[in-house]
N, C-alpha and C positions, 0 to 999 in steps of 0.2 A: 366683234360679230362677224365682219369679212372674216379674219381667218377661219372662225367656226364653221361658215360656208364651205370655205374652201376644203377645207378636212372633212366634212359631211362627203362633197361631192368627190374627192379624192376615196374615200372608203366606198359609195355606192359601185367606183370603176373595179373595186380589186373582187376579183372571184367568190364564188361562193362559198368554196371548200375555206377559203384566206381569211374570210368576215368568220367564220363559224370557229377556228383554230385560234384567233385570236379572243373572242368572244370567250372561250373556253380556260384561256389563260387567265384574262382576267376573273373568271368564278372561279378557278380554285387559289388566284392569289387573296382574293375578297375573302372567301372562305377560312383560310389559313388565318388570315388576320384577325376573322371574329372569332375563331377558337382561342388566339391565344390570348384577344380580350377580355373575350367568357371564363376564362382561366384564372385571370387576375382579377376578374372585380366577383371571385365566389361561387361561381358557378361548378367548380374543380370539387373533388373526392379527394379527401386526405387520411391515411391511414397512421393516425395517432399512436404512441404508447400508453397503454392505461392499466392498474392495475388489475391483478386475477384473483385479492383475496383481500384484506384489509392488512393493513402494515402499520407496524407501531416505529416511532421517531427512534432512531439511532440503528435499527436495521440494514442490514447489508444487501442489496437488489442484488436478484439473482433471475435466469432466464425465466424460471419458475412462476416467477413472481408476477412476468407480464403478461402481457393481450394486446389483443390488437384492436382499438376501435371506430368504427369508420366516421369521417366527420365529412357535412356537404356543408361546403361554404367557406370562406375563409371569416368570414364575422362569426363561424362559431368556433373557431378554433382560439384555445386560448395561447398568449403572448408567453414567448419562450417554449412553446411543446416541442417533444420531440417528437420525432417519424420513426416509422419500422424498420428503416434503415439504420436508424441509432441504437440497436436492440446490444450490439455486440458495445459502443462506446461506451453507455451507460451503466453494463451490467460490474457490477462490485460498487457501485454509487453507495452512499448514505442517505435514507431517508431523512428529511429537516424535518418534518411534522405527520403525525398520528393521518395517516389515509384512510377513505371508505372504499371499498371494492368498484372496482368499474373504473375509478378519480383518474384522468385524464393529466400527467406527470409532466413536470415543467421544472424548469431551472429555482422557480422557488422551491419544491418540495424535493427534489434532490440536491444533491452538490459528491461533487467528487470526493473521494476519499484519502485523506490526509497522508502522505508519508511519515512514518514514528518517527519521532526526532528522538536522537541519542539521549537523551535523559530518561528514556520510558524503560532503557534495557537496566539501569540502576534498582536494583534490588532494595526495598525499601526498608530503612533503617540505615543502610550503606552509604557508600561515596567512592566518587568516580575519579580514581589517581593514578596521575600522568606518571612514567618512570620511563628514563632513556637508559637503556641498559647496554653492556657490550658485550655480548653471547652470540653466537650464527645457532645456538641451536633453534632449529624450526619451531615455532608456536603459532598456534590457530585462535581467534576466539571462541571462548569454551573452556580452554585448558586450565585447569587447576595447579598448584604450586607454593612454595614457599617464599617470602620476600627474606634473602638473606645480606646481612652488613657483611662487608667486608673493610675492614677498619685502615686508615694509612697509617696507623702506630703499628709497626709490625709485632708488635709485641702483642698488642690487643687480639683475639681469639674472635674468630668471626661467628656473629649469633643472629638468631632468627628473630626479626622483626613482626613479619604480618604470616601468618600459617594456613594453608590451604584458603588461599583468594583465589578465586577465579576471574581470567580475564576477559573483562567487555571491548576490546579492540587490540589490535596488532599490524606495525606497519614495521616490515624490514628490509632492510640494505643490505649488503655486502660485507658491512665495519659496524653497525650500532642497528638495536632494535629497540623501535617505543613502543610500550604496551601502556592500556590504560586497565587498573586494575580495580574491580568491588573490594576494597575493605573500608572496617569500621573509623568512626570519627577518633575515635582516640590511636588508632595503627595510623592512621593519615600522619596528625601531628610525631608521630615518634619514626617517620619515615621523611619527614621534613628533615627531623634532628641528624636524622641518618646519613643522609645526604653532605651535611654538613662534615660528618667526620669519616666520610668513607665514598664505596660504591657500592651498589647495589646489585646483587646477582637473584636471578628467577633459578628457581630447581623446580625442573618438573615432576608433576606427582602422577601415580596412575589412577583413570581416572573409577577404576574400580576397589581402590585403599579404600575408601569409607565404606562402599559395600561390605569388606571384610571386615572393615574393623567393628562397622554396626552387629553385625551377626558375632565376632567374637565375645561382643559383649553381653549381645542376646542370649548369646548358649550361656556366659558365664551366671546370668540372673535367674536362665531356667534350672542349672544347675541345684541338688541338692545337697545342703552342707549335710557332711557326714555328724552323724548322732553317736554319741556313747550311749551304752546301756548301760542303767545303773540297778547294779545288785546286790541287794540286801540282805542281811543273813539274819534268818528268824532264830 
């Protein structure tokens, strides 16, 4: 209680201008403090992402897709939303579940979008087979080709195993290239065998052969067989 005295009568000595300068600091330090109270306990404007149209589950978000909706309070915002600010992270999300227009978008109702894993590029019916080869010629994935044996019996005639596969992956060096190649279950096992009695060489194909070849054949079915006429003598 003395010192409260003492600091009463210490402030009535200090000047006018002195009482009122610090008076003033303390209301806008009080001030600043209740805003940023007001802020946390709900008082604050939050500008939600929410949908622009109804979306069905397994769709892909797009800018399109949102809006913007204004939320007072933090008790009404629901747990996990995103903000305006998340507009550009979110956009290629997956919708998890069937939305109503307007639905205010949270970590349950989207989820990020899966990287394909290597089994999705397998052509179905096919199969995904590993070959270390030793060619420098250049191959990209994509490129079409022939799997040919070349036999260690030099007498043996080297023949074609797997015919126009296309390859699903390519990683090359210097001295050796692995591709992994789409062919069928039964080329798989006779390229195992292959392996066994030789090497294995890729021949590139172009990759516009079949376009020709379809059409040679097309013309050949349009084609019409020449007819004899047969004449009769009355």
């Amino acid at each position: 209680m003395e010192k409260f005295k003492a600091l009463l009568e210490l402030w009535k000595k200090k000047p006018l201008l002195s009482r009122l300068w610090v008076l003033g600091v303390l209301i806008l330090f009080f001030s600043v403090e209740a805003r940023t109270l007001f802020h946390h306990t709900g008082g604050s404007e939050a500008r939600l992402l929410s949908t622009r149209r109804p979306l069905k589950a397994g769709m892909s978000l797009q800018i399109a897709d949102l809006a913007v909706k204004h939320i007072s309070g933090v008790s009404d915002r629901p747990l996990g939303a995103f903000t305006e600010k998340q507009v550009h992270e979110i956009t290629g999300w997956i919708v998890k579940t069937d939305l109503r227009e307007g639905q205010i978008l949270t970590d349950e109702t989207i989820e990020p979008q899966q990287p394909a894993v290597f089994s999705e590029t397998v052509p179905r019916g096919l199969r995904a087979y590993g070959i270390e080869l030793e060619t420098t010629v250049p191959l990209t994935a994509g490129d079409r080709g022939d799997l040919q044996l070349i036999p260690q019996d030099e007498h043996q005639s080297p023949r074609l195993v797997s015919e126009n596969c296309r390859l699903l992956g390519v990683k090359q060096t210097e001295r050796t290239t692995r591709i992994v190649a789409a062919v069928t279950p039964e080329e798989a096992t006779l390229l195992d065998d292959a392996q066994r009695k030789g090497r294995l060489n890729f021949i590139l194909r172009n990759p516009r052969e079949n376009q020709l070849q379809r059409k040679r054949k097309s013309h050949l079915r349009t084609r019409k067989k020449p007819t004899v006429e047969v004449i009769t003598e009355e």
